[in-house]
N, C-alpha and C positions, 0 to 999 in steps of 0.2 A: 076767291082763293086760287091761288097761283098753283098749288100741288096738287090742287081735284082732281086730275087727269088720272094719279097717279094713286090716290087716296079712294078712286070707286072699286079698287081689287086688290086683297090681298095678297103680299107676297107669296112666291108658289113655295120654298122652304117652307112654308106655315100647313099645307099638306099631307104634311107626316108622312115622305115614300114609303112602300113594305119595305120589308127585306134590309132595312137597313138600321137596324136598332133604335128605330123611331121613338120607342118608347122610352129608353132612356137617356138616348142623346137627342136634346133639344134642336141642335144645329151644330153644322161644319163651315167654318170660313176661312178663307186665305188672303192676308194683307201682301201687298207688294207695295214697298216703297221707291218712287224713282226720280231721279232729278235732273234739271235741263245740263248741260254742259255750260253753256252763255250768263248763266245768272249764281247770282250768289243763293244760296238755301234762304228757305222763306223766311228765317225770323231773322235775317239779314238783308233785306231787299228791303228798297222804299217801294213807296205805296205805288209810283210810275211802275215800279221792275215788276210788283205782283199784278198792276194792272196786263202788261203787256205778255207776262205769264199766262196767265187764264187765257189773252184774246189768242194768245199761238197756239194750246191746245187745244180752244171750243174751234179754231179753224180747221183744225186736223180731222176733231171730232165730225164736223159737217164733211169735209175732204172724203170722209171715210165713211160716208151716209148714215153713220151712228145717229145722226139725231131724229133721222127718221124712226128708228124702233127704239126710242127714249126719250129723255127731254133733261136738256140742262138747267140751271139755273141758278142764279148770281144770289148769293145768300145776301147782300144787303138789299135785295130789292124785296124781299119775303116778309111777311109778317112774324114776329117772335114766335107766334104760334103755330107757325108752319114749317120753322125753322126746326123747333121742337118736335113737332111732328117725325120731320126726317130723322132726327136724331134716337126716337125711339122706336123708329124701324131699324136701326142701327146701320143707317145707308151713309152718314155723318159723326163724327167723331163728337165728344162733348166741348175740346175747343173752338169747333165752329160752331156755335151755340150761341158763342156773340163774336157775329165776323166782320171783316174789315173788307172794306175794295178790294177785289181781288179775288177772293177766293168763292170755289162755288160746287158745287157738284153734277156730275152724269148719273143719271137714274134712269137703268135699263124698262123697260117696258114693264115686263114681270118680275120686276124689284131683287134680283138675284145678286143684282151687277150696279157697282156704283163708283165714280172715278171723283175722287176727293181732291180738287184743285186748291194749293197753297195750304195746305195743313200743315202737319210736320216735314211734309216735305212736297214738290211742287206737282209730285203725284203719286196717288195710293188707288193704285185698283183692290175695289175689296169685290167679297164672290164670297153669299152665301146659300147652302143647299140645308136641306134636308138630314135629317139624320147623319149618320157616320159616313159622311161620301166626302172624304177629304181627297181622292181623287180627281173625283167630278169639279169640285169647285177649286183646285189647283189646273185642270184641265183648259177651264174657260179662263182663269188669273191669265195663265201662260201664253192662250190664245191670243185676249184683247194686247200681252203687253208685246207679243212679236209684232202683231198688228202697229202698235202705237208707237215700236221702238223701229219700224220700218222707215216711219218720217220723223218724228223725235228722233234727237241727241241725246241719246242720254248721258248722264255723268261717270264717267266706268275705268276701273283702275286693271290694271295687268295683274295685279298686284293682290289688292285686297278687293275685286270685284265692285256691285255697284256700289257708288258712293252715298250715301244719308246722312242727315242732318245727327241722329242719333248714332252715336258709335254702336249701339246694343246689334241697330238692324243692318251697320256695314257689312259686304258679303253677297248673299243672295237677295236679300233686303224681305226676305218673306217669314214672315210671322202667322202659321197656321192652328188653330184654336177647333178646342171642341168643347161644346156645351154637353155636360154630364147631368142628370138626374139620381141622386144618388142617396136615398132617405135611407137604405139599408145598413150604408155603408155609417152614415151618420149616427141612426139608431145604436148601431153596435160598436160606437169609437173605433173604428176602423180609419179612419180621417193621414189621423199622423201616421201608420203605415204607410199609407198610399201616398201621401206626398213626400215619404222616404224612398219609396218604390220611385217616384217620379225624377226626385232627383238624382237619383240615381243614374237614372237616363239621359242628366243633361236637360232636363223637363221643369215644366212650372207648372206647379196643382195650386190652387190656391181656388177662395169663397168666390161668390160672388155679393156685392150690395150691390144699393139702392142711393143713387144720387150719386155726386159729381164724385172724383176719382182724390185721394188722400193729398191736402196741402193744397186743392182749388181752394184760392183765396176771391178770384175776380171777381164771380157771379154772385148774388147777394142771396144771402143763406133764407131771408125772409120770400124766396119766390117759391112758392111751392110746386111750384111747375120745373124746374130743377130737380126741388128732392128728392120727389117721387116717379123716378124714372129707372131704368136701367140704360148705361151707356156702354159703347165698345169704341175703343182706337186704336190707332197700332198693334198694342201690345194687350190687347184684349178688354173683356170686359173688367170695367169699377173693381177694383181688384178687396178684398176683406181673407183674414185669417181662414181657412176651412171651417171651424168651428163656430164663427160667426157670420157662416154663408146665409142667405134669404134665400127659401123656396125650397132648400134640399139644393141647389144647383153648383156647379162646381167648373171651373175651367181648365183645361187643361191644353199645355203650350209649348213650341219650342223656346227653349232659352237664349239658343245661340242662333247666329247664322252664318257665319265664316266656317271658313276650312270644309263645309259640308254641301250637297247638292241638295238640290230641291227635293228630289223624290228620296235621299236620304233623311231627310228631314222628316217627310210625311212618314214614312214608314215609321220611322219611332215612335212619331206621334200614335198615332194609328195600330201599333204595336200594343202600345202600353195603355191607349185606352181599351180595346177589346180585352186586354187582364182583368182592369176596372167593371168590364160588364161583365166579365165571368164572374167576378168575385159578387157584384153587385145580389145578379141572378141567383147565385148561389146562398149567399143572404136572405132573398126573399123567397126561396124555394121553403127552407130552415123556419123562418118566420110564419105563415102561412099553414108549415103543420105543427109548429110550439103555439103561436099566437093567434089562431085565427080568427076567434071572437074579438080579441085586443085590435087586430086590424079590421075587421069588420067594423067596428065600432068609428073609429080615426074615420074611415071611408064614406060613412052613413054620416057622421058629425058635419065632415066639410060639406057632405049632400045637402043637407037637411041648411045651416049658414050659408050656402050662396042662394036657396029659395028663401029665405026666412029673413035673413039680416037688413036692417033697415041703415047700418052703417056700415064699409069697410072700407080698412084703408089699407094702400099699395103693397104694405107689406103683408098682412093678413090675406090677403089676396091670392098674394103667393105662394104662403102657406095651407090657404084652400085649393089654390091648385097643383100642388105640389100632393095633397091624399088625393084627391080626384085623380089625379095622373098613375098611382102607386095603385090604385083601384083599377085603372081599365087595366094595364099593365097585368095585376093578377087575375083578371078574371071575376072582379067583384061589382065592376060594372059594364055591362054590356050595350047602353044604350048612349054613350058620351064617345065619339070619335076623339080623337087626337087632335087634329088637325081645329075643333072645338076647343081643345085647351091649350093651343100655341093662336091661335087667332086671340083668347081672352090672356094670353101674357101678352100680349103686345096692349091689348085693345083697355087694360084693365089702367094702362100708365095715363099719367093728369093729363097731358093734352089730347091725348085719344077719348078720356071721356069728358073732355072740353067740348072736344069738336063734332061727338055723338049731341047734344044738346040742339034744343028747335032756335031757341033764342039766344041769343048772345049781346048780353049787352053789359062787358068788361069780362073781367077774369072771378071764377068762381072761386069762394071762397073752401077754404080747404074742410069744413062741415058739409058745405055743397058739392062738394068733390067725392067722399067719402058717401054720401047718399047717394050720387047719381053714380058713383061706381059698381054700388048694392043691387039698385035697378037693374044695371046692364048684366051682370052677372044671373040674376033672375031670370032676365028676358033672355040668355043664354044659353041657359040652360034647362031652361022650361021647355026648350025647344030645341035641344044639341045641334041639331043636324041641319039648323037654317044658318 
């Protein structure tokens, strides 16, 4: 397997930093889209134009001794299952899921940092961290792309700033996103506030699912290694209504990116999610002295189904960790880190418990999927802290 290198450690976001509302923001990341001057945008280039795309950037990338502390790699040369893989560390967007010559991706060391060649556009630095650190990972965004826009041309208007294949991202081309934790807020139809409160801001609140992103027609709906996945691109994660989010999780985004700075950007963001967790916290403060046997109960249920269950599947998964998570959060369990229940949302999707298996011999069938998901979860948590 060509991603081993990369697949023997998790990524360091999966850690859960203090201090940084770990517990209910899952993660912070910041897209930047940027494009060559010399080339037409990627889903106008023949396959020569994205071949010689990719070979100008990987040249840079070694130029720049980036590939000594990461490792590139050309997505038609990877196995579908590896392909996959990166895709549900969300280091790849779900269109490169099935890629063409050309396009490929940079994967930092400690998987923080990932530079997405010929996607939506001829490059997308993504950077994600830990908790609510939308600084930190706009920090390093801004870093790699002075770095990279030192010997790249990039595409850049007087005008309307940089240019993108998408009108949404013309402008600053950054799209910064934060994953919420929010069962409180759900519990208590709190949902349509908050994403009146968001838009308000110029802001996008919206669910999260499970599988390819609304009107993907490409990929075949019979692969269950698609369905069951969570994906992010550009413009954030598989996007579904609030009220039919999976796992309690929630995203929250900027809208726009013209007419505004970058660090105006974050700070909205970053603004209006700490409301979110004050409301959140405040909710489960409320809950906790109204309902504390009812939650006790929700807490101990998911405990008791991830030792016990001899099937589950990706989305139940989520919704066991989604109390699990609502549990260490209040105090109802003490012996399950964080950093234990972001290693099993990543680890819990179909080709990670593909690729946990001794033998491989074809693709598991989606019963086999669902038990060997049951195991891992078992073996998880029978032991949080390995």
């Amino acid at each position: 397997m060509q991603i081993a290198p990369i697949l023997r450690h998790d990524p360091t976001w999966q850690q859960a930093a203090a201090d940084a509302h770990s517990d209910l923001v899952i993660l912070s990341d910041c897209n930047l889209g940027r494009n060559l001057t010399d080339f037409p945008f990627p889903n106008c280039c023949t396959e020569d134009e994205l071949l010689a795309v990719e070979s100008r950037i990987v040249r840079v990338l070694d130029q720049l001794n980036l590939l000594a502390s990461g490792h590139y790699f050309k997505l038609v040369d990877l196995d579908r299952s590896e392909v996959q893989l990166l895709a549900e560390r969300q280091l790849i967007s779900p269109a490169l899921t099935s890629p063409k010559p050309g396009q490929g991706v940079y994967v930092s060391q400690d998987q923080s940092l990932s530079i997405l060649v010929n996607d939506e556009d001829h490059c997308c630095i993504r950077v994600l961290t830990s908790g609510l650190q939308l600084e930190d990972a706009w920090a390093r965004a801004s870093l790699m792309d002075d770095t990279l826009g030192g010997v790249l041309d990039y595409s850049f208007s007087d005008q309307f700033g940089f240019l993108t294949q998408n009108l949404a991202h013309l402008g600053t081309g950054l799209r910064c996103t934060v994953v919420l934790h929010l069962p409180g807020c759900a519990q208590r139809s709190e949902l349509a506030d908050l994403r009146e409160t968001a838009e308000e801001g110029e802001l996008s609140f919206r669910g999260i699912g499970i599988g390819p992103p609304s009107g993907d027609t490409e990929r075949p709906e019979s692969n269950p290694l698609f369905r069951q996945a969570l994906y992010s691109s550009m413009d954030g994660f598989t996007s579904r209504m609030p009220y039919d989010s999976e796992g309690d999780l929630f995203q929250l985004s900027n809208r726009s990116t013209l007419g505004q700075t970058e660090e105006e950007l974050l700070f909205q963001v970053k603004q209006c999610a700490s409301g979110f967790i004050r409301r959140e916290e405040a909710i489960r403060k409320q809950m906790h002295a109204e309902e504390s046997e009812v939650l006790f109960d929700r807490v101990e249920r998911a405990r008791a189904l991830t030792l016990r269950a001899h099937l589950v599947p990706f989305s139940e998964s989520m919704a066991l960790l989604s109390s699990l998570r609502l549990g260490v959060s209040l105090g109802l369990i003490s012996d399950i880190p964080l950093s234990a229940l972001n290693r099993s949302l990543i680890g819990c999707q179909d080709a990670h418990v593909e690729s946990r298996r001794d033998q491989k011999e074809g693709p598991l069938s989606e019963l086999d999927l669902k038990r060997f998901r049951a195991a891992l979860l078992k073996a998880r948590f029978e032991s949080p802290n390995n």
